[in-house]
C-alpha positions as YAML, in Angstrom:
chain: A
units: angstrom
residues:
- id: 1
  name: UNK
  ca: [-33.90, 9.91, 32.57]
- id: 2
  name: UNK
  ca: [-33.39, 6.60, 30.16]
- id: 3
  name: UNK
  ca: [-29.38, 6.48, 29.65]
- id: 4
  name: UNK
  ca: [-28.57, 4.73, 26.13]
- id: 5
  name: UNK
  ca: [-25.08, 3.40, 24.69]
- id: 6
  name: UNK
  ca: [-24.86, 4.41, 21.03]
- id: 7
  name: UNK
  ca: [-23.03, 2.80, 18.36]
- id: 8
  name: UNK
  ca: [-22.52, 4.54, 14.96]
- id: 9
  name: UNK
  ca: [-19.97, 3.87, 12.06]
- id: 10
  name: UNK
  ca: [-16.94, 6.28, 12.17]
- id: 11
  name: UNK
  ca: [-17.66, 8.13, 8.96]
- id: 12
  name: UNK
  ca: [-15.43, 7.66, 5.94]
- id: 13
  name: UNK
  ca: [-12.33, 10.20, 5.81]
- id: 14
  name: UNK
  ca: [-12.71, 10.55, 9.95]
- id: 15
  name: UNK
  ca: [-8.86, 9.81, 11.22]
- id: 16
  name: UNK
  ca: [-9.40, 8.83, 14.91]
- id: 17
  name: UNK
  ca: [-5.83, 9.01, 15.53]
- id: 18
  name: UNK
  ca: [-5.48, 12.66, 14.63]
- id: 19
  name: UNK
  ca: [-6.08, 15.15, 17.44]
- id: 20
  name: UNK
  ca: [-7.63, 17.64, 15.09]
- id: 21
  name: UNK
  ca: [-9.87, 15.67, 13.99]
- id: 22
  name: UNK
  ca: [-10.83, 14.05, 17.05]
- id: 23
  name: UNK
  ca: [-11.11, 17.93, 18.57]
- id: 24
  name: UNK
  ca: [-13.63, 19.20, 15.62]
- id: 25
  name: UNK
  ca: [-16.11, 15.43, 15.29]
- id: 26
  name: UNK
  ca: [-16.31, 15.80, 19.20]
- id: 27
  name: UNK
  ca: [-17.84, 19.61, 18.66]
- id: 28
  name: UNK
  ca: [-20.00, 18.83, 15.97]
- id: 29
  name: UNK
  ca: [-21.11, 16.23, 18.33]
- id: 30
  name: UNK
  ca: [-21.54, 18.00, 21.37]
- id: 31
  name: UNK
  ca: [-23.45, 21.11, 19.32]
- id: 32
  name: UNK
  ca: [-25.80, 18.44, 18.07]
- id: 33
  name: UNK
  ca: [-26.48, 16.55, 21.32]
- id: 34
  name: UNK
  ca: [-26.66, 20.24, 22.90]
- id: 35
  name: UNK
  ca: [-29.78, 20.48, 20.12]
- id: 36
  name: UNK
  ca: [-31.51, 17.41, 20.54]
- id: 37
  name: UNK
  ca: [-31.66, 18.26, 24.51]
- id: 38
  name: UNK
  ca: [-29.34, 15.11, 25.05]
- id: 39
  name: UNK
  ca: [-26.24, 14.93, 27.77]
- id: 40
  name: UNK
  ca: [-23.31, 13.21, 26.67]
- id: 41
  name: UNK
  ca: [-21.22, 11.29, 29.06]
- id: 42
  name: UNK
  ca: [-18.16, 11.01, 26.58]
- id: 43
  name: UNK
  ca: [-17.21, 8.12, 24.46]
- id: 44
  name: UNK
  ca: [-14.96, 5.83, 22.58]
- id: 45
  name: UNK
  ca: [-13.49, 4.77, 19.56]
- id: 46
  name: UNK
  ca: [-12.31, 1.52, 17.85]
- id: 47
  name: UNK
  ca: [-11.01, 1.17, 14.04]
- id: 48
  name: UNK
  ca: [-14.33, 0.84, 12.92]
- id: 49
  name: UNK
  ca: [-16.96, 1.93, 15.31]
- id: 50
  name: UNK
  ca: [-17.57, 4.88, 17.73]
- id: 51
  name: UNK
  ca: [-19.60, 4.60, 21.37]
- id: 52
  name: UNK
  ca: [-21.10, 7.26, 23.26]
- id: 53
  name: UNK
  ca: [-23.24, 6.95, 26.83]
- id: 54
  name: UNK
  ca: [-25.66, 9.44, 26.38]
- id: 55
  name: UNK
  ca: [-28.70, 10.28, 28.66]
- id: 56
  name: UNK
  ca: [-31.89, 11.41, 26.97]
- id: 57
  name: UNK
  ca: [-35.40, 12.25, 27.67]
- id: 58
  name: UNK
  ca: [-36.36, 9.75, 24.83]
- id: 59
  name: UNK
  ca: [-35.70, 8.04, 21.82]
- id: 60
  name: UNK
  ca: [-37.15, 10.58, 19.46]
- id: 61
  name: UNK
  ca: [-34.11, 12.67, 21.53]
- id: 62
  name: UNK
  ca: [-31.80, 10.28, 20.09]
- id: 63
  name: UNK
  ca: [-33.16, 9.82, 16.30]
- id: 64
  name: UNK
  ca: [-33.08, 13.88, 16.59]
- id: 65
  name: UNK
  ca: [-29.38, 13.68, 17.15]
- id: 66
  name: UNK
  ca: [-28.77, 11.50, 14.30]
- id: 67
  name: UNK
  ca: [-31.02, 13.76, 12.24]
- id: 68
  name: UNK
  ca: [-29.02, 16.68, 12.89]
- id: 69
  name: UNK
  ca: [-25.73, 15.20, 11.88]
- id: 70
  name: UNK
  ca: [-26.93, 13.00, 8.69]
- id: 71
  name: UNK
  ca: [-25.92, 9.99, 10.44]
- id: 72
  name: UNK
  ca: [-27.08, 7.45, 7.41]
- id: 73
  name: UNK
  ca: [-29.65, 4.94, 8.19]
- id: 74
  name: UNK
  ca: [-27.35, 1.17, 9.12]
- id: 75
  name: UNK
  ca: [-24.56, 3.26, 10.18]
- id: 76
  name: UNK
  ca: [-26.29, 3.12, 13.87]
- id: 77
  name: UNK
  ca: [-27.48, 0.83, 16.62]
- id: 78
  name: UNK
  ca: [-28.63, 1.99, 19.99]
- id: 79
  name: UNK
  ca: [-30.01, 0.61, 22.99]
- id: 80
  name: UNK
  ca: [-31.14, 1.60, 26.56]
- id: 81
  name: UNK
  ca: [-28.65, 0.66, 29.32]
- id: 82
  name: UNK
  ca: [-29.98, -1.53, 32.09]
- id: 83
  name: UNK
  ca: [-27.38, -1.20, 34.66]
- id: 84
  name: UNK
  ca: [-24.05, 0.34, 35.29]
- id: 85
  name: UNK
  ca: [-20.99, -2.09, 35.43]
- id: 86
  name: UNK
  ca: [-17.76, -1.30, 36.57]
- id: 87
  name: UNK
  ca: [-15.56, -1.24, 39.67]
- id: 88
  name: UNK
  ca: [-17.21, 1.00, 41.10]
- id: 89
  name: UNK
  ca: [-20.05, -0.95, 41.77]
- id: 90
  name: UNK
  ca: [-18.06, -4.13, 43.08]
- id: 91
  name: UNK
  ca: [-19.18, -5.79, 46.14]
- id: 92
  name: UNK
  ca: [-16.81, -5.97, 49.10]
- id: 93
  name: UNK
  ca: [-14.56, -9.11, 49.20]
- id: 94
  name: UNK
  ca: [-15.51, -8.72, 52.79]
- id: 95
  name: UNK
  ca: [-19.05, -8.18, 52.38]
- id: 96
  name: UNK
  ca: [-21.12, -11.68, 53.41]
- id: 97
  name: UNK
  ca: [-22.34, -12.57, 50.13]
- id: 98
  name: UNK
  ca: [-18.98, -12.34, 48.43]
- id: 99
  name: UNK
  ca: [-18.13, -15.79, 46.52]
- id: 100
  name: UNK
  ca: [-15.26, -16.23, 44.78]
- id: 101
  name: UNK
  ca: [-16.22, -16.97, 40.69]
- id: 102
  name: UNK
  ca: [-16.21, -20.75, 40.06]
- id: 103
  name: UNK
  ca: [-13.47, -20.64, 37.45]
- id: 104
  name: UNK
  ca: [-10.62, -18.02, 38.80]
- id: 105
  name: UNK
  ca: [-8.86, -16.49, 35.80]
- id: 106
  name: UNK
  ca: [-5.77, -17.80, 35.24]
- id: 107
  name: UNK
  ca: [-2.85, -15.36, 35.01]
- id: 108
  name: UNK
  ca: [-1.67, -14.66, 31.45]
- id: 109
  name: UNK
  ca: [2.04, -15.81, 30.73]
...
């Protein structure tokens, strides 16, 4: 099934930092994914914007989600992830094929 990354707005008079709020916006948002047949990885949050990995059947799945919670039109942006990235999925500094990158990252001071 297509996985997507989802980017939506946090809505106005949503207070990330408080735990009861955080606790009821992540039900409403697991009901509704629950509805639009979606699976949600989990997410994250910044001051202005929320992310969620989701996996869906399709994008209607995804504009049903947004449907059922009244997410307004510009307050989203989604697109369909091409590959995982993470360290997980890092090569083997003993593996054959390992390189060093060109410019090594300097240590910060």
């Amino acid at each position: 099934m297509p996985t997507f990354v989802l980017e939506r707005a946090v809505p106005k008079g949503f207070d990330i930092a408080d735990p009861d709020q955080v606790a009821l916006h992540s039900r409403w948002a697991s009901d509704a994914y629950r509805a639009a047949g979606i699976a949600w990885m989990g997410g994250v949050t910044t001051p202005a914007k929320m992310y969620s990995l989701i996996v869906a059947d399709s994008v209607a799945d995804v504009e049903r989600y947004l449907k059922i919670l009244g997410v307004p039109e510009g307050d989203f942006a989604f697109a369909e992830v091409i590959s995982a990235l993470g360290p997980q999925m890092a090569m083997s500094r003993d593996d054959p094929r390992y390189r060093p990158p060109r410019h090594r990252p300097q240590p910060l001071a």
